[in-house]
Backbone bond lengths (Angstrom), bond angles and torsions (degrees), N, CA, C in turn:
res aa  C-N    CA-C-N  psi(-1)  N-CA   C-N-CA  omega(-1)  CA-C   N-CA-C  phi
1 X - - - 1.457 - - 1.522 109.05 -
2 X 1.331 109.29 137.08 1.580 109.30 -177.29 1.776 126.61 -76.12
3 X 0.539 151.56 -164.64 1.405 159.10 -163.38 1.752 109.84 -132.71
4 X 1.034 120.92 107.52 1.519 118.87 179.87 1.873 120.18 -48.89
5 X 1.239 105.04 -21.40 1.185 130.55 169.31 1.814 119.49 -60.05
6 X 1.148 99.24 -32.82 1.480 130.62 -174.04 1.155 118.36 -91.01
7 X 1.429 124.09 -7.63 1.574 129.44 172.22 1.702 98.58 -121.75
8 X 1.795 81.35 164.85 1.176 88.13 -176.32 1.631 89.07 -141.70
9 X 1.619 105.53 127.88 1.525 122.64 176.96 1.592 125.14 -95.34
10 X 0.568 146.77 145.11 1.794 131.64 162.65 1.407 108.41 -109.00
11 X 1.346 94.39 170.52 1.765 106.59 175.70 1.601 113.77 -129.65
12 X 1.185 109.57 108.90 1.599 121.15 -160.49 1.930 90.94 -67.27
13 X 1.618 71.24 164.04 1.755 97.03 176.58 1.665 114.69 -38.08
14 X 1.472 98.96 -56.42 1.577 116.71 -165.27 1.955 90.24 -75.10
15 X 0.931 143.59 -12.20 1.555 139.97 -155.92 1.687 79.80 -97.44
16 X 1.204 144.57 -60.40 1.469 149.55 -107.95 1.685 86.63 -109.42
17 X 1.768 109.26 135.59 1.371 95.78 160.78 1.321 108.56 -144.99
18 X 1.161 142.14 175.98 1.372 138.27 -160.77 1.473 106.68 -74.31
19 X 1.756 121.66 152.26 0.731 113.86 -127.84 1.675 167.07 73.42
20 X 1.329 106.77 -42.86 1.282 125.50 -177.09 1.948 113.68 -65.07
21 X 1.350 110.13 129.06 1.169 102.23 -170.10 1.730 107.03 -128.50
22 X 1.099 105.52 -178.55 1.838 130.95 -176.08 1.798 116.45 -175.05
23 X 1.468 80.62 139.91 1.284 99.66 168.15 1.504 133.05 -86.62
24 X 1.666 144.82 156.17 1.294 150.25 111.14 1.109 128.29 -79.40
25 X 1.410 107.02 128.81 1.775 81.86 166.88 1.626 89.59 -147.15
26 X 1.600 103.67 153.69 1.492 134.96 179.04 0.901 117.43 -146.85
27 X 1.788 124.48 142.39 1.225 133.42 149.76 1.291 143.76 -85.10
28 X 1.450 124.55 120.99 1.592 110.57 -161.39 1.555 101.38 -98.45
29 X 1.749 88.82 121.24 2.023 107.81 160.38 0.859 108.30 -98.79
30 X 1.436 91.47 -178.41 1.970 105.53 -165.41 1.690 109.16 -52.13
31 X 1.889 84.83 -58.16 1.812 85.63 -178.58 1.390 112.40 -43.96
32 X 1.497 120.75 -55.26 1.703 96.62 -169.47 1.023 128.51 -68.72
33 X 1.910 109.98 -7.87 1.687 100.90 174.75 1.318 114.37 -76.98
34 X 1.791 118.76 -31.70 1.217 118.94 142.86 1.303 144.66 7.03
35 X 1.925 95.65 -97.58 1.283 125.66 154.47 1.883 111.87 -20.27
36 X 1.185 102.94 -64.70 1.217 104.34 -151.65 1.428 99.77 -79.83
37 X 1.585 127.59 -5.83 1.104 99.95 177.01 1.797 120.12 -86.95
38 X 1.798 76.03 -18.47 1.955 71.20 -174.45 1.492 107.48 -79.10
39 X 1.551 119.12 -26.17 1.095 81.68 162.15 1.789 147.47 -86.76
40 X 0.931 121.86 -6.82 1.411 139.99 -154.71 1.833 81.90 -103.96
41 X 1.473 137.58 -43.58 1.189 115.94 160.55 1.712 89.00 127.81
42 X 0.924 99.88 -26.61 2.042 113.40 -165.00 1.525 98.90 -64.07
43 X 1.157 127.64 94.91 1.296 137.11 169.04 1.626 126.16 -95.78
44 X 1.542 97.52 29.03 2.085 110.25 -170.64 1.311 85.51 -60.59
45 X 1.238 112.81 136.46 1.455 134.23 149.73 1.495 134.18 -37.95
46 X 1.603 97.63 -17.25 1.335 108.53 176.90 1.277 130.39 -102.50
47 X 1.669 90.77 10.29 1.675 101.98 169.99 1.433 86.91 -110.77
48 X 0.882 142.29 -48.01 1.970 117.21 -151.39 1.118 105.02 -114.45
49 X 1.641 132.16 -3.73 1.636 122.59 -175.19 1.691 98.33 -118.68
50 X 1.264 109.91 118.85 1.285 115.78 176.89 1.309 138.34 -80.73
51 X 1.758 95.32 -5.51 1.798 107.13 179.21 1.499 84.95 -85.08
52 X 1.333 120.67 -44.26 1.806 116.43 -163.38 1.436 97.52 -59.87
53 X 1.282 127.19 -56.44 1.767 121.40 -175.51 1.397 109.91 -53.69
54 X 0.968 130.05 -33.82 1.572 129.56 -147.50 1.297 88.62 -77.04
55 X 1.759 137.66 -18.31 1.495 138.21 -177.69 1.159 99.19 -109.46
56 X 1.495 134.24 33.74 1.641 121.50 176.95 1.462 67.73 -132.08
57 X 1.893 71.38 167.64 1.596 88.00 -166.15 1.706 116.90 -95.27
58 X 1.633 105.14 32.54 1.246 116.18 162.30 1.791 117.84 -97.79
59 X 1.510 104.26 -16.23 1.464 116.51 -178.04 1.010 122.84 53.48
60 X 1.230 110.65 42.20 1.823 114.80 -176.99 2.039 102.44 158.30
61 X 1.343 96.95 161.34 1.581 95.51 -165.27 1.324 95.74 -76.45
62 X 1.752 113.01 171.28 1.489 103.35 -158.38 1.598 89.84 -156.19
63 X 1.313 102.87 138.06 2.076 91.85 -173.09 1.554 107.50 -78.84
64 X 1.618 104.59 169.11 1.392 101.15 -171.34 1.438 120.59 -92.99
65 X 1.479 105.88 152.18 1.809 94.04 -163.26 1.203 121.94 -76.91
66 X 1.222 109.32 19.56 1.526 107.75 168.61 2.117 112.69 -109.85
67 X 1.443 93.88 0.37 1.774 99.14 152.82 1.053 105.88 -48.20
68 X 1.437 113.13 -86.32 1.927 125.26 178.39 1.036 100.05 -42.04
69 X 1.129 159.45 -40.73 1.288 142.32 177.25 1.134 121.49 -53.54
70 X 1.124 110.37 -58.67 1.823 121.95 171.79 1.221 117.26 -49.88
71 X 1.465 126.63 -41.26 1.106 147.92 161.12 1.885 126.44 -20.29
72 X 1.462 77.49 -62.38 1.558 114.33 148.84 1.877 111.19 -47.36
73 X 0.831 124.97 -90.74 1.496 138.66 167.36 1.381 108.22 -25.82
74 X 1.180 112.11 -27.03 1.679 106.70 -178.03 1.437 114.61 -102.92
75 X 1.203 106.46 -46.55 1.951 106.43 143.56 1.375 108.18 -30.85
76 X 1.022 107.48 -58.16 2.609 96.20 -162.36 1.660 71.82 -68.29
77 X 0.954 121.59 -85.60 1.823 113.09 -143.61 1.368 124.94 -62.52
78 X 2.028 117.36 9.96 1.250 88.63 179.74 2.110 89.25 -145.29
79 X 1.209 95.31 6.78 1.326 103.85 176.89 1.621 134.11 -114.17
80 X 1.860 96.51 -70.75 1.652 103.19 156.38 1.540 105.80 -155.16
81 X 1.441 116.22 115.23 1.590 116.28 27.44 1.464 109.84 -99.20
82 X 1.362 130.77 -10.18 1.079 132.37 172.35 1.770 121.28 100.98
83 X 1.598 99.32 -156.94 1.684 100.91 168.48 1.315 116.88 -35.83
84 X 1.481 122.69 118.74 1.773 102.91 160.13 2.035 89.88 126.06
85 X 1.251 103.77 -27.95 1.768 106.66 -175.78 1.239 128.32 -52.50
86 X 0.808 104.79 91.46 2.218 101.79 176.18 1.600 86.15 -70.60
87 X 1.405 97.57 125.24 1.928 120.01 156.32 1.549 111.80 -84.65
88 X 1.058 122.41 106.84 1.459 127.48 160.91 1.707 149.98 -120.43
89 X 0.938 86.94 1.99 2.148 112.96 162.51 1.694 101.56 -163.22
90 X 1.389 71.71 140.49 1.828 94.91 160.14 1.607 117.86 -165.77
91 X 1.553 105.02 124.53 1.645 110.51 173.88 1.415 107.94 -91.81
92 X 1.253 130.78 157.00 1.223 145.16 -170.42 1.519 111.48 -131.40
93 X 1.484 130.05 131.74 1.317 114.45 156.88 1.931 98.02 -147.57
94 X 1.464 71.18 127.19 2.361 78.21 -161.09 2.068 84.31 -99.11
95 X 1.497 101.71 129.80 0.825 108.31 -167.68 2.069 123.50 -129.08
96 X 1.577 91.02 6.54 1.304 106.33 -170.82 1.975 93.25 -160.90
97 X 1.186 111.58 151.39 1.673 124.89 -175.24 1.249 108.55 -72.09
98 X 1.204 150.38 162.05 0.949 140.56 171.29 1.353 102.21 -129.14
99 X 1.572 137.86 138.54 1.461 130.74 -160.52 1.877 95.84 -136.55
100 X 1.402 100.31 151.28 1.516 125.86 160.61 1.339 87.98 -16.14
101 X 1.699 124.10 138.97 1.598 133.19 145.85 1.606 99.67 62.95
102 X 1.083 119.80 46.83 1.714 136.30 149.21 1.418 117.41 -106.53
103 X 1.205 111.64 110.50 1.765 123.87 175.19 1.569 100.04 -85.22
104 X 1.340 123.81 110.78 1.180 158.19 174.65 1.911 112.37 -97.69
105 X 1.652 95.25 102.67 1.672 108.21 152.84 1.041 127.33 -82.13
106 X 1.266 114.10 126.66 1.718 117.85 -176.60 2.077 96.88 -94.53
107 X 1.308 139.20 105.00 1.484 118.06 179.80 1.767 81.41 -109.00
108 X 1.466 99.71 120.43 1.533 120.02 139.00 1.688 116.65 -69.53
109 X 1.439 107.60 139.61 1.493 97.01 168.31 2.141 75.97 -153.69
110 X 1.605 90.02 142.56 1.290 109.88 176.06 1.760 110.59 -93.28
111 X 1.783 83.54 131.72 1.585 102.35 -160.86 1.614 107.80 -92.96
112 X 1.205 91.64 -43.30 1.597 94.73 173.76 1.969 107.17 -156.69
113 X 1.569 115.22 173.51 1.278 118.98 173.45 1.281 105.06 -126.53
114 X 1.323 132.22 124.16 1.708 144.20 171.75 1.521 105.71 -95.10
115 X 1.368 79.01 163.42 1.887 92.63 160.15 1.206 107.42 -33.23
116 X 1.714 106.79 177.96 1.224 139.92 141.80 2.659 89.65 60.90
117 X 0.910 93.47 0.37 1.763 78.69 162.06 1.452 76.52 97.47
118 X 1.095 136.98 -1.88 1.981 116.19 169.51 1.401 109.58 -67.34
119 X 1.447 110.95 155.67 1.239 116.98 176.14 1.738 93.10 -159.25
120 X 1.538 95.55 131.06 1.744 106.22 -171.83 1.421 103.66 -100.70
121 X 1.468 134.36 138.62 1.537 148.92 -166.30 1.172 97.65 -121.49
122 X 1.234 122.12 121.58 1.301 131.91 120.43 1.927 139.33 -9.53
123 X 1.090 135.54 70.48 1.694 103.70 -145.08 1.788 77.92 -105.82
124 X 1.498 97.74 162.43 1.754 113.50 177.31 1.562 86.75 -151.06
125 X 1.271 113.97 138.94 1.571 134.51 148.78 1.136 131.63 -121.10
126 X 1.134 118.26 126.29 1.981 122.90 -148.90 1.385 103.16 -130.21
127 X 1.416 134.00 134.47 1.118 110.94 177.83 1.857 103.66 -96.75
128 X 1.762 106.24 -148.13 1.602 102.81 -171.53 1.652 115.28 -78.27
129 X 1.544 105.53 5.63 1.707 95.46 165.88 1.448 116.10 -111.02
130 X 1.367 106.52 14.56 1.068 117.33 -163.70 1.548 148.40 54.61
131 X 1.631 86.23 36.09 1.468 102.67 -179.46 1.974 106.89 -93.10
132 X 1.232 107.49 144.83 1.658 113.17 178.93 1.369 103.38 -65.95
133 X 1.498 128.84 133.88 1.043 132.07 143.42 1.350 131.51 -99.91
134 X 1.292 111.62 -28.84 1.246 128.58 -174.50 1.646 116.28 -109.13
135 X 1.263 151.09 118.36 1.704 142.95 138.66 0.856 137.68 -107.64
136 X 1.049 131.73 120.26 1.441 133.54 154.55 1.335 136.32 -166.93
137 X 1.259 127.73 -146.01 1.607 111.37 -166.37 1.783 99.72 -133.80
138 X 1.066 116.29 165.66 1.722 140.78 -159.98 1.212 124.17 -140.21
139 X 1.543 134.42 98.65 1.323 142.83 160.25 1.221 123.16 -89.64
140 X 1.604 115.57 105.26 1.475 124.56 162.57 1.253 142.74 -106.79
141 X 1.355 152.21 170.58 1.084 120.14 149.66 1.410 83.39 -101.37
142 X 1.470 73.67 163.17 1.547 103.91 -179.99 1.419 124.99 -139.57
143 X 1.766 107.92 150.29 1.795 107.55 -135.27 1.507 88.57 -70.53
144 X 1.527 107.38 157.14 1.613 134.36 157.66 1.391 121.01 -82.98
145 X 1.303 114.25 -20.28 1.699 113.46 163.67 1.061 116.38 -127.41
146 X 1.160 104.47 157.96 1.829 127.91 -172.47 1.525 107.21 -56.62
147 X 1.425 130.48 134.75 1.257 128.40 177.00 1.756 110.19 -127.30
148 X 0.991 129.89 125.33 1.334 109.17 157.08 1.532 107.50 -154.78
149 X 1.558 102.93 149.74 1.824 93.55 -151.15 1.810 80.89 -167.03
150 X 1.171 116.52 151.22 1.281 146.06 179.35 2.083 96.67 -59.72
151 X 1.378 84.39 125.89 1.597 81.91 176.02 1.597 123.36 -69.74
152 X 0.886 128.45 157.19 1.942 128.19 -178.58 1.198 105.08 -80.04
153 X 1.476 111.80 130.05 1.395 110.55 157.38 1.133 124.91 -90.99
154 X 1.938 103.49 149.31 1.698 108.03 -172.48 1.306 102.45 -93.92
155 X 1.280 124.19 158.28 1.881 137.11 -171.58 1.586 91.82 -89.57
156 X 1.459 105.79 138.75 1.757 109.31 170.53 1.525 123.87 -62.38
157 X 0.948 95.54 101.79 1.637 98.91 -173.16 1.122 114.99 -114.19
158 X 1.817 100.46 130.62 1.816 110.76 -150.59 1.114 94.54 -126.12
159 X 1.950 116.34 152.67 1.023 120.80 170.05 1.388 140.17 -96.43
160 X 1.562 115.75 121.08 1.922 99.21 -176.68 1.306 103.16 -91.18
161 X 1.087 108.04 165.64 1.864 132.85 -166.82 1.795 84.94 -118.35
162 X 1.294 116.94 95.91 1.318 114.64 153.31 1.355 140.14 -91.99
C-alpha cells in the first residue's frame, strides 16, 4: 500500500476557486544551498564563503533569492494546482534574508481565474517566525484533467569538496 505522501494529485481549473489556498514548506541545508549554486551557476560569495558574508551587511551566508523562488515553482507543480501546470508569469519582491536552517512556507492562495484555464496566485514566503520573505504573484495555466500518479524519485546526490 502506498503512502499518501508518495502521490501527487492536482486540482483542475474547474476544482479551484478564489480564495482557496495551500501550503509548501522546506528547509534550506548546506547541500541545497550548495546544490543550488552549482546548478543555477550563482557563485556570490555571499552564499558559500563565510569570511566574505561576515563583512556584508547580512553577517553571515544567506541563500539565494531565487531558492524561494523556486520554492514557489514547486508549490504550482506539486501541490496547487499541481501535476499538469504550465508556469507562465511570476513577480518577485524578496524582502527579508533568508539564512542556513530556515524552514520556509510557500502559502499560495488563488486570486482570481481567467480565460483560456489561467488562474493568478497570490505567492507569500514566510520563514519559521513567520516573518515574509518572499511576495509575489503567479500565472498558470492550469490542468483540465484529473492527474494523480506516484511521485518521482530523486537519486542521492552527494557533495565532494574538491
Amino acid at each position: 500500500m502506498s503512502d499518501t505522501l508518495d502521490i501527487l494529485e492536482n486540482i483542475t481549473y474547474q476544482e479551484l476557486n478564489e480564495g482557496d489556498s495551500a501550503t509548501f514548506t522546506r528547509t534550506l541545508t548546506e547541500d541545497e544551498l550548495v546544490l543550488f549554486a552549482a546548478v543555477s551557476g550563482d557563485v556570490n560569495p555571499v552564499h558559500l564563503d563565510s569570511e566574505f558574508a561576515a563583512e556584508s551587511m547580512f553577517k553571515e551566508r544567506i541563500a539565494h533569492g531565487m531558492w524561494s523562488g523556486s520554492l514557489i515553482s514547486a508549490a504550482l507543480a506539486t501541490v496547487m494546482p499541481g501535476p499538469g501546470t504550465i508556469y507562465l508569469e511570476q513577480s518577485l519582491a524578496f524582502k527579508r534574508p533568508v539564512r542556513l536552517d530556515d524552514t520556509l512556507t510557500v502559502t499560495l492562495t488563488v486570486a482570481r481565474k481567467e480565460r483560456r484555464n489561467r488562474v493568478v496566485f497570490q505567492c507569500e514566503v514566510s520563514n519559521q517566525a513567520g516573518d515574509k520573505v518572499v511576495t509575489g504573484e503567479a500565472k498558470v495555466v492550469a490542468p483540465t484533467e484529473k492527474i494523480s500518479l506516484r511521485k518521482p524519485r530523486l537519486p542521492k546526490i552527494t557533495i565532494e569538496n574538491r
